[in-house]
VOGU-3710 file (C-alpha; in Angstrom, 3 decimals, decimal comma):
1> xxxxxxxxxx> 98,486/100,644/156,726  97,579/101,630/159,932  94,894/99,523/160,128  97,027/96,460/158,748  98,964/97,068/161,991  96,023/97,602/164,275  95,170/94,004/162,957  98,359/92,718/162,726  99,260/93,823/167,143  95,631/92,620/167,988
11> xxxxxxxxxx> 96,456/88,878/166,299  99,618/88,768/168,607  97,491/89,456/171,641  94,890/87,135/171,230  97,638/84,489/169,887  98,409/81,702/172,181  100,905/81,122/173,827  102,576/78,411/171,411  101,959/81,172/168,341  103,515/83,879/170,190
21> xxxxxxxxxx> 106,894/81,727/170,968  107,118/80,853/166,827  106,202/84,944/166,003  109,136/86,175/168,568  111,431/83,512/167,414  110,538/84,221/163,661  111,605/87,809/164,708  114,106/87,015/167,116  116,066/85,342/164,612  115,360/85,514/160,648
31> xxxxxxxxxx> 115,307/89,047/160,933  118,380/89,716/162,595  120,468/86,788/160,619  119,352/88,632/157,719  119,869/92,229/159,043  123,547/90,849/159,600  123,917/89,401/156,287  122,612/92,817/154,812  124,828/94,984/156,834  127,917/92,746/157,227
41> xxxxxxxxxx> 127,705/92,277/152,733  127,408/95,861/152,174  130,351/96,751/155,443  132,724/93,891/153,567  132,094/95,547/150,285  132,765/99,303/151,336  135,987/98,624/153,121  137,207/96,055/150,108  136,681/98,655/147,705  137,729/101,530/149,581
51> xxxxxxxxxx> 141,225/98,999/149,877  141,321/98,549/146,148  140,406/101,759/145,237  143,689/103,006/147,248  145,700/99,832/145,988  144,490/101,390/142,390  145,389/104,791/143,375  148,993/104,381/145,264  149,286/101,353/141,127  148,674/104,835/139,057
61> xxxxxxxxxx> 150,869/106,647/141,303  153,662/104,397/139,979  152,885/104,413/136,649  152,707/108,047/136,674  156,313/107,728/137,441  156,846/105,227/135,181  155,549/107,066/132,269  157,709/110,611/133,566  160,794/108,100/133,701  160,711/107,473/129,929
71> xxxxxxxxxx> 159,394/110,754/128,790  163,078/111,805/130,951  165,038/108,980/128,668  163,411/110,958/125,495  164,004/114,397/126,822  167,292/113,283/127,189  167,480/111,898/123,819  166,160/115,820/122,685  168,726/117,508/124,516  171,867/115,738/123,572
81> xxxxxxxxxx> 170,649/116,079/119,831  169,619/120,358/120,485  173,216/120,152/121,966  175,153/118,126/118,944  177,359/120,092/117,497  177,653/117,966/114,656  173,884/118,379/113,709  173,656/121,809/114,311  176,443/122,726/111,660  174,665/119,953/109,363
91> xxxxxxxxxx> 171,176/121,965/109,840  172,919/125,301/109,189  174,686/123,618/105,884  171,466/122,400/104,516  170,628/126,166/102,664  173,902/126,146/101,401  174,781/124,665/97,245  173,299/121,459/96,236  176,332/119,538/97,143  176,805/121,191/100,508
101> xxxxxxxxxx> 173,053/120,506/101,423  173,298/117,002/100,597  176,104/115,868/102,525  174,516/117,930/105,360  171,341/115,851/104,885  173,108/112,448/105,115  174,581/113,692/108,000  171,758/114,374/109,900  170,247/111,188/108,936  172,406/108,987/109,770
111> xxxxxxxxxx> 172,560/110,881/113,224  169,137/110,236/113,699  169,394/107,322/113,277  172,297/106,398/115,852  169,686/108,638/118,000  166,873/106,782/117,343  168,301/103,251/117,773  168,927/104,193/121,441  165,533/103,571/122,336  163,054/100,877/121,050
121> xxxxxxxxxx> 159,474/102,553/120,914  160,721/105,597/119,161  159,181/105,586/115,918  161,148/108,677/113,940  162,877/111,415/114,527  162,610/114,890/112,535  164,618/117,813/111,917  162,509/120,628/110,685  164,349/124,034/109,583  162,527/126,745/109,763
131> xxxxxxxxxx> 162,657/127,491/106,027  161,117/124,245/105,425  163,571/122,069/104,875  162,971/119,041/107,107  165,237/115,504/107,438  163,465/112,525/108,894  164,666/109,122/110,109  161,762/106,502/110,344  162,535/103,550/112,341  159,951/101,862/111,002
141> xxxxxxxxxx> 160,428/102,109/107,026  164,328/102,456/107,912  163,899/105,697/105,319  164,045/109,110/105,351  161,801/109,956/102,329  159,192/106,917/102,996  158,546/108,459/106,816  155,650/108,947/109,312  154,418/112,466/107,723  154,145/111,544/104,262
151> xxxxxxxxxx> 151,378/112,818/103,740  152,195/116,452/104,541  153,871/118,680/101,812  155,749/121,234/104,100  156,486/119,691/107,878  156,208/123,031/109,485  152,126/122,022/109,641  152,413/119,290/111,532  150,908/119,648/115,390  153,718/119,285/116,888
161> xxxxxxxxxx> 155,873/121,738/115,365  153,038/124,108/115,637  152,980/123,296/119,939  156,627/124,258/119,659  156,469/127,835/118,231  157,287/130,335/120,755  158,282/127,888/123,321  162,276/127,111/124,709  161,379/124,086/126,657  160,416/120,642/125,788
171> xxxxxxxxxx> 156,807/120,103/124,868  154,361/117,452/124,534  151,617/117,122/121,972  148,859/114,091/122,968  148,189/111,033/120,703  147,828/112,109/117,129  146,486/109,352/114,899  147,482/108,631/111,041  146,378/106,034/108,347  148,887/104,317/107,138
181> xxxxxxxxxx> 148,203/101,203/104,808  144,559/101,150/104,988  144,936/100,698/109,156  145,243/103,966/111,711  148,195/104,030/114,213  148,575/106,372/117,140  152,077/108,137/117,975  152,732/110,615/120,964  155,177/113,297/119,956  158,128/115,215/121,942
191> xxxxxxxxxx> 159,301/118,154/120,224  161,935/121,419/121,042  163,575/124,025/118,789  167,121/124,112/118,112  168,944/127,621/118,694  172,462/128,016/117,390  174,413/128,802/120,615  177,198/130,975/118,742  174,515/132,917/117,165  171,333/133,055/119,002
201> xxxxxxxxxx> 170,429/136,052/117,063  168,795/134,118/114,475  165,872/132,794/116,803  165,594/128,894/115,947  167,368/127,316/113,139  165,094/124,007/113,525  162,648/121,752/115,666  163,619/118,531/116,369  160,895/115,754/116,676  160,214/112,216/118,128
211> xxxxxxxxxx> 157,472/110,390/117,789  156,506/107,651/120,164  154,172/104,611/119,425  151,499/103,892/121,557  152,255/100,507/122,067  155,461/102,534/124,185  152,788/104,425/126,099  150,093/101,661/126,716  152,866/98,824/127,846  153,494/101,772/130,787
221> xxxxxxxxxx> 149,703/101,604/131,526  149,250/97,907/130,973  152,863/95,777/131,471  152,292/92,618/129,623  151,203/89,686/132,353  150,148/92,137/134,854  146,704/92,902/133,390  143,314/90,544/133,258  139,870/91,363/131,925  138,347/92,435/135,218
231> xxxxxxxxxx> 140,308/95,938/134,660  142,579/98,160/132,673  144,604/101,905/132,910  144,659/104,747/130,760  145,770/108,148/130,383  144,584/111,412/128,857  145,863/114,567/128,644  145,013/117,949/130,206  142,990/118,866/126,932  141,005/115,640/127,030
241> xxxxxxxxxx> 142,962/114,327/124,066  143,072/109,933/124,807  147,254/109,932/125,265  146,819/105,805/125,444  144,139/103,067/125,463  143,922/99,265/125,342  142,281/99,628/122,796  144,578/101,341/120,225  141,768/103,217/117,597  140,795/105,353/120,512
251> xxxxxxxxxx> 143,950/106,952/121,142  144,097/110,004/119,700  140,212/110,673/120,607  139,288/113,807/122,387  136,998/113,538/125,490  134,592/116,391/125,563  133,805/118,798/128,264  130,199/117,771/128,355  131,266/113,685/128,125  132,298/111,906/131,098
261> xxxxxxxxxx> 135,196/109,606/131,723  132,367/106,534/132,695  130,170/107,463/129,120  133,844/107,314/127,354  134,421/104,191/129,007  131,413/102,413/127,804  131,688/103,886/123,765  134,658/101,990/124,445  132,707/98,590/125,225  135,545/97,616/127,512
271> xxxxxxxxxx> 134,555/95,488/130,769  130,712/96,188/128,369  127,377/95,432/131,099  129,633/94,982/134,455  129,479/97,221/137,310  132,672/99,372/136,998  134,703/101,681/139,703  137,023/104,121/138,047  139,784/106,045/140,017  142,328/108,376/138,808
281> xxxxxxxxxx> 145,613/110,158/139,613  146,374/113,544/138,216  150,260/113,901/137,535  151,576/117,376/137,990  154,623/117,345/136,220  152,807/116,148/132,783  149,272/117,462/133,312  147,873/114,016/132,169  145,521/112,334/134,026  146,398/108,496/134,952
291> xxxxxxxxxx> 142,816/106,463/134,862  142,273/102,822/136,170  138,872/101,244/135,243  137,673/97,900/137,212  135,247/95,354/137,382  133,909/96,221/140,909  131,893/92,647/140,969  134,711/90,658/139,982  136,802/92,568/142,941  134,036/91,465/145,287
301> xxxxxxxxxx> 132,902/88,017/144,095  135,240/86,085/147,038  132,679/88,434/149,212  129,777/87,622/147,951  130,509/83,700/148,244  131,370/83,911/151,646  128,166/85,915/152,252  125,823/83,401/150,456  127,481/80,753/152,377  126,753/82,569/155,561
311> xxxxxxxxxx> 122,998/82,769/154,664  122,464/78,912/153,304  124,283/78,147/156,911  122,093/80,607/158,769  118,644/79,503/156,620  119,860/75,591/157,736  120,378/76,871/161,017  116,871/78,350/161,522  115,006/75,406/159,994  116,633/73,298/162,523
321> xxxxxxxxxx> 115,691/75,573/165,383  112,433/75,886/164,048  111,945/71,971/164,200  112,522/72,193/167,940  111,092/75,364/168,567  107,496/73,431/167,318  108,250/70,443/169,482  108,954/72,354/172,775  106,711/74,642/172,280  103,312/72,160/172,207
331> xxxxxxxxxx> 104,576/70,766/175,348  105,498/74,386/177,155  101,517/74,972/175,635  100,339/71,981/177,567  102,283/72,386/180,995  100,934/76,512/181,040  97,496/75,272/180,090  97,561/73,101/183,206  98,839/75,540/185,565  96,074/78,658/184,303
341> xxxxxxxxxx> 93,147/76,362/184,922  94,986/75,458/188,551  94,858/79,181/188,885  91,458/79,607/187,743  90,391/77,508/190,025  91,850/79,210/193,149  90,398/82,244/191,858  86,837/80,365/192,524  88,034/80,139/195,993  89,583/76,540/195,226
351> xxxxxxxxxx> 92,391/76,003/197,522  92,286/72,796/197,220  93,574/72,031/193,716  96,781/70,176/192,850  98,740/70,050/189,654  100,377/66,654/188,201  103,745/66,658/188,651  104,842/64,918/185,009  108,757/65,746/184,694  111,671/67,503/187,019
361> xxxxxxxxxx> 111,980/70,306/184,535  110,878/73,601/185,640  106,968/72,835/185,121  107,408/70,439/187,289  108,950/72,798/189,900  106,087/75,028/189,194  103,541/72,524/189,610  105,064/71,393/193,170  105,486/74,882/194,194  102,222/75,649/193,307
371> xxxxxxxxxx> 100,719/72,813/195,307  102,704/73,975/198,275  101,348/77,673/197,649  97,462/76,370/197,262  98,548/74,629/200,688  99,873/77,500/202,913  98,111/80,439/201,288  96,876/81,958/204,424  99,677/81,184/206,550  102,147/82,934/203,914
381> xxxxxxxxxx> 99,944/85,478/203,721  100,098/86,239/208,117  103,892/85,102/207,729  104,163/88,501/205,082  102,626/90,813/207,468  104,835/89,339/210,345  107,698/90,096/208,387  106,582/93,659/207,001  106,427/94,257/210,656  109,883/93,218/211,323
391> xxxxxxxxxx> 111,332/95,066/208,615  109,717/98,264/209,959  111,200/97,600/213,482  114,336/96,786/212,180  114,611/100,007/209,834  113,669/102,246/212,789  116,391/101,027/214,619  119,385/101,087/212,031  117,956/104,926/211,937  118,131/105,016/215,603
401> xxxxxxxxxx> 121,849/103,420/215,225  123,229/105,320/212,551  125,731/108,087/213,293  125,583/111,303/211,708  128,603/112,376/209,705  128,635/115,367/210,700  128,554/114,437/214,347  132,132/112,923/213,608  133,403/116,457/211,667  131,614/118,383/214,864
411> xxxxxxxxxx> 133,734/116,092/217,380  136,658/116,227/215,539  136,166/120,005/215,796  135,464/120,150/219,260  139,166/118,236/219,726  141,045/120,604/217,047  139,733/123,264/219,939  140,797/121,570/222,964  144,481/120,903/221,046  144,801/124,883/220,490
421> xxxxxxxxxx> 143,998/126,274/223,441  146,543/123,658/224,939  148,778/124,885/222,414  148,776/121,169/220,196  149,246/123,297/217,197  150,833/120,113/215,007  147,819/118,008/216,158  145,571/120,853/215,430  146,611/120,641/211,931  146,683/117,149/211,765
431> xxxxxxxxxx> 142,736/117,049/212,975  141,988/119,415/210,769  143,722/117,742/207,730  142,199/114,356/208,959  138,923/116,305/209,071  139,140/117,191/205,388  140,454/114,073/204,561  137,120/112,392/206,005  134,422/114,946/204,453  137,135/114,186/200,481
441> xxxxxxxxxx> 136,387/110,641/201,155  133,101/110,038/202,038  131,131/112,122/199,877  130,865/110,622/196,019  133,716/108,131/196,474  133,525/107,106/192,974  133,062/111,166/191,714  134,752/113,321/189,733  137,463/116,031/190,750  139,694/118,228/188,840
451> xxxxxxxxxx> 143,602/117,119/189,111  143,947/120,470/191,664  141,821/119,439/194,379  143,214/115,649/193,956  146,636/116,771/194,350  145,236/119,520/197,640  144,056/116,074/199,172  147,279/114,454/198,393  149,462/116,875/200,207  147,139/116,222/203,664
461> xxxxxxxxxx> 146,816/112,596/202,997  150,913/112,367/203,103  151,498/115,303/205,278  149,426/112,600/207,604  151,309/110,059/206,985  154,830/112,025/207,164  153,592/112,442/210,989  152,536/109,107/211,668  155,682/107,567/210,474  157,797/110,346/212,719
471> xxxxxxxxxx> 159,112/112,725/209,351  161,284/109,265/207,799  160,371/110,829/204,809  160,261/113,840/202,905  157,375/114,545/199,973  157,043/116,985/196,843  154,044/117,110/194,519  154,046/119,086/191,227  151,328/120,313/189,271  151,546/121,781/186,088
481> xxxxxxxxxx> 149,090/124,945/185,182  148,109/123,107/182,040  147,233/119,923/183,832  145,617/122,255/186,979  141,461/121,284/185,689  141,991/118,018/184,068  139,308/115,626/185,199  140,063/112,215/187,011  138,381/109,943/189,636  138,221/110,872/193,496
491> xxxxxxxxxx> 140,938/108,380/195,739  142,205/106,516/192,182  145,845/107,560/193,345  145,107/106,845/197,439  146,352/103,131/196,637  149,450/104,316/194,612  150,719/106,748/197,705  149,657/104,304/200,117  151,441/101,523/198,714  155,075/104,091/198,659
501> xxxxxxxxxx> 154,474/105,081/201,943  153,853/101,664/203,965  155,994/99,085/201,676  158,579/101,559/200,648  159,188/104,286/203,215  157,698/103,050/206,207  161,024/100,873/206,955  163,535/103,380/206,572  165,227/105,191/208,968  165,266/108,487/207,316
511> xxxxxxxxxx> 166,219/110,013/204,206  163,366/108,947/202,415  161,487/110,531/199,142  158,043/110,365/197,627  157,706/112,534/194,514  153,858/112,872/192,599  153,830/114,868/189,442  151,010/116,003/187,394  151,657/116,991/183,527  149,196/117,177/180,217
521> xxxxxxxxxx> 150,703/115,531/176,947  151,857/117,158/174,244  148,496/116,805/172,556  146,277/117,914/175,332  144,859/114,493/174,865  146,408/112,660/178,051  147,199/113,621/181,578  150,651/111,646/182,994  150,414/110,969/186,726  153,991/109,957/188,124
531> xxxxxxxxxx> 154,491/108,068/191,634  157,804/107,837/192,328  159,754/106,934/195,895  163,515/105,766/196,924  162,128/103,292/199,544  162,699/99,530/199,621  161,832/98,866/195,981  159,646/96,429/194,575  161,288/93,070/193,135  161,796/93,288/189,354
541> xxxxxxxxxx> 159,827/90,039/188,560  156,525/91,882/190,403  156,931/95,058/188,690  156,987/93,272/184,900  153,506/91,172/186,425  151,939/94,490/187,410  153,070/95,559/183,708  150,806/92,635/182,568  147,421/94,326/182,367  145,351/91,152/182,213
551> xxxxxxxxxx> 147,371/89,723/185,416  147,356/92,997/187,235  143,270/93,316/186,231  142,039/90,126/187,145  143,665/89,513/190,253  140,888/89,728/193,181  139,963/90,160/197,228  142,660/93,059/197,477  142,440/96,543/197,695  145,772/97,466/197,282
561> xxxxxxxxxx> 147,384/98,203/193,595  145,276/95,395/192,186  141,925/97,339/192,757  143,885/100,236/191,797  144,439/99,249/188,192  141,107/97,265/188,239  139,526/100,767/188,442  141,619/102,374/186,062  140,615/99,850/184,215  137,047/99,956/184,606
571> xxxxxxxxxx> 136,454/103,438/184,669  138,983/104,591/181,203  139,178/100,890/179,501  142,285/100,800/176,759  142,287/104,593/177,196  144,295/104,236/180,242  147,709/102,847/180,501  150,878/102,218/183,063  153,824/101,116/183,931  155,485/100,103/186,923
581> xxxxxxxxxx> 159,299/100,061/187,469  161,024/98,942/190,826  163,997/97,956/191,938  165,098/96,236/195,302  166,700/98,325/197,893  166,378/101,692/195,322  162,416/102,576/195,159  159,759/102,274/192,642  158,256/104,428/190,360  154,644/103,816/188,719
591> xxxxxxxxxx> 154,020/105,785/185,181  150,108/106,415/184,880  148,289/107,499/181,801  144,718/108,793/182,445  142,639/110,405/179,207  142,491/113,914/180,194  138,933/115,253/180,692  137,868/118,504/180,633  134,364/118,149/181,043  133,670/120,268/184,110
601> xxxxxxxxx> 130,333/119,860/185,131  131,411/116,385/186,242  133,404/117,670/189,019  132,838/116,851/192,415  132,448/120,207/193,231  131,251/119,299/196,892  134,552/117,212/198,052  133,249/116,954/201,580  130,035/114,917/200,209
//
């Protein structure tokens, strides 16, 4: 391999230059068009079927509810018939004499059977004593002897009647399957025991019984219409018992702790050979388990055309460029050929040479400047050293020019002095606050500093200003602890202040207010900077085009709130926001919203540069 590559580097060296231009465009642009196709196909197809896998999830959700809305309605139905009066002295009647136990058997049955008409998918109802006497009303048959458990001499074995021992409460036993008329059917069954209120001494006197059809359970799962053969839903109990399936003879079926839901799904042979994404919802109040099963390359087959659309484009797109790549680049060969033999010949000491000039295109500027250079060689070359000279000269004496910084902060010192000892105290402090102001500003204009040391600049930058403008104005500044070491850029609020002080206070005669407050969000994850004056205002109209961040961005040659936001802009992007708010004649106010960073080795720990 190595060797391969060895081979494969030294070709591309020795290439010419016409090979080289098809290699790098081969690379330049089949690779990535098919990198994109690769990554963009496989991006599409994650975030589709992460979409329909919660579109699946939120569908199962529903029928969950669904399903707990009609297992209410038969709940309902089991309560009103533990509660009926009527049946419970009928149950009680049935030991009595022949006579007596008869009527109390046509009683109950024809009970049942106003009970049973009430709902549609109920297949029969039965009333099992605990003696063994049972009555049963089958919806089906429209019988009571010819019934759903025919084929069991005493009821009291059935499943559900065994779930119900012990147990108050409603309970559900999964899918149990029977063979009836050489074909199996699949019924879920509701069951509860019947206590005689006046005489709950006894224990139970009976269980009552419905039994559901599947074709109930699976129209919940499936809704006629709604369904197509690129998916389907199930359900299956806590046990692993199948409570319903499309397919009907695998209700009833028991999933085993070793089989998996995907293995159960292709026994099945639904959606048989496709590439299938299962999801399922877990319903707390039954303990089943809600399944939806889909053909994940039907979901994605608009994707995939789109994507092999995109790469017939793209492959038509390369051959064309291809085409011209060829064509341009035997006549880029020929034009380079002509200017390395030029050369070659000026390195034999050839100064002489000239180049045809055959078009206007950039080999033809080439081959015209390269005449000219063949022509003035030597005088370029004393022309160079003339101006290296120059350019020495002239560095030395911007050096010699240059004023030290700290020959201004040693003057400025030197005049704080001379105001004290002739008692100038105020213009002491304002040299000294100017001083600081000068060493903040110059050093790293564009640095970091934490929101304390911005707002100790602040209170000398307007305390200078109060005093130029003779005190028309009055200033606070408030910083909150939690907002003390946030992180923003050196001067970004000098514009903000400035633009209070001289187009909102300057003009007024006194009375005036400039307020700057500091606070951290809620979240920690913002820090709110707050400019706010009661000078002449700001026209309405302006404020909303400040408010438009593209207007208030793009605008150029100033350096007033323009640059301001430009920098904002430039230095946080769509992490920074504002808002500006004026009124004529009543002051503005300007809302800033910087991310708050806490990143302290960024501070300008040095604010006098």
């Amino acid at each position: 391999m190595k060797k391969l590559l060895l081979r494969a580097v030294a070709f591309y060296t020795d290439s010419r230059l016409k090979t080289k231009l098809l290699i790098i465009f081969g690379f330049s642009s089949l690779l990535p068009i098919l990198m994109l196709w690769g990554i963009s196909t496989k991006v599409n197809e994650n975030a589709l079927t992460e979409k329909v896998n919660q579109m699946m999830t939120e569908n199962l959700t529903q029928i969950a509810q669904r399903a707990n809305s009609n297992l209410e309605i038969y709940t309902n139905l089991l309560y009103q018939m533990s509660q009926d009066e009527q049946i419970i002295d009928a149950v009680k009647a049935l030991s009595g004499t022949g006579e007596e136990s008869a009527v109390a058997y046509y009683q109950i049955s024809r009970r049942l059977k106003q009970y049973n008409d009430a709902e549609g998918d109920i297949r029969c109802i039965s009333f099992i004593c605990a003696n063994g006497t049972s009555v049963v009303y089958d919806a089906l048959t429209d019988s009571a002897i010819d019934n759903l458990w025919r084929n069991y001499g005493d009821l009291r074995m059935i499943p559900p009647y065994r779930d119900a021992e012990g147990e108050a409460g409603m309970i559900l036993t999964p899918t149990v399957t029977f063979l009836e008329e050489e074909s199996y059917s699949h019924y879920l069954h509701i069951s509860k025991r019947i206590f005689d209120l006046h005489n709950l001494d006894r224990g139970s006197i009976a269980t009552v019984i419905i039994s559901i059809t599947q074709e109930g359970m699976n129209e919940i799962c499936n809704p006629a219409g709604e369904g197509d053969e690129s998916g389907f839903n199930f359900i299956v109990a806590a046990d692993g018992t199948v409570i319903s399936y499309p397919d009907e003879q695998y209700a009833g079926r028991r999933i085993g702790p070793e089989e998996s839901i995907s293995d159960f799904i292709r026994e099945t042979g639904l959606l048989e050979h496709r590439l299938t994404e299962v999801n399922a919802y877990e319903d707390e109040q039954t303990g089943w388990t809600f399944y939806n099963v889909y053909d994940r390359e039907a979901m994605l087959q608009d994707v995939h055309q789109v994507q092999m659309i995109f790469l017939l484009v793209g492959g038509f797109a390369v051959g064309i460029a291809t085409v011209f790549i060829l064509y341009f680049a035997r006549q880029i060969n020929h034009s380079v050929n002509e200017v390395v033999e030029g050369m070659q010949e000026i390195q034999e000491g050839n100064l002489q040479v000239v180049l045809p000039i055959r078009s206007h295109d950039e080999f033809g500027l080439i081959a015209d400047n390269f005449n000219h250079m063949t022509g003035r060689v030597n005088v370029l070359i004393e022309e160079v050293k003339a101006a290296v000279a120059q350019q020495k000269n002239a560095e030395i004496q911007a050096l010699e020019a240059q004023i030290n910084p700290h020959f201004l902060y040693n003057t400025l010192d030197s005049i704080n002095w001379m105001a004290i000892e002739k008692g100038e105290y105020e213009i002491s402090k304002m040299l000294r606050d100017l001083g600081i102001i000068l060493r903040y500003s110059i050093g790293r204009s564009n640095g970091m500093v934490r929101a304390r040391e911005a707002a100790d600049w602040l209170e000398k930058y307007i305390g200078l200003q109060k005093m130029r403008f003779d005190n028309v104005f009055e200033y606070t500044i408030t910083l909150e602890d939690a907002a003390r070491d946030c992180m923003l850029h050196k001067l970004l609020l000098q514009p903000f202040v400035e633009n209070a002080i001289i187009h909102g206070l300057k003009e007024l005669e006194g009375g005036g207010m400039l307020q700057v407050s500091f606070a951290l969000s809620g979240d920690g994850a913002y820090l709110h900077i707050v400019i706010e004056d009661n000078g002449t205002g700001m026209p309405r109209e302006m404020a909303q085009r400040f408010n438009d961040r593209v207007w208030a961005v793009g605008q150029e040659g100033g350096i007033g709130l323009h640059n301001a936001f430009a920098r904002m802009d430039m230095y946080y992007g769509e992490k920074a926001a504002w808002k500006v708010t004026g009124m004529e004649n009543m002051g503005t106010v300007v809302m800033l919203r910087l991310p708050a960073d806490w990143r302290a080795e960024d501070a300008d720990t040095d604010s006098g540069g």
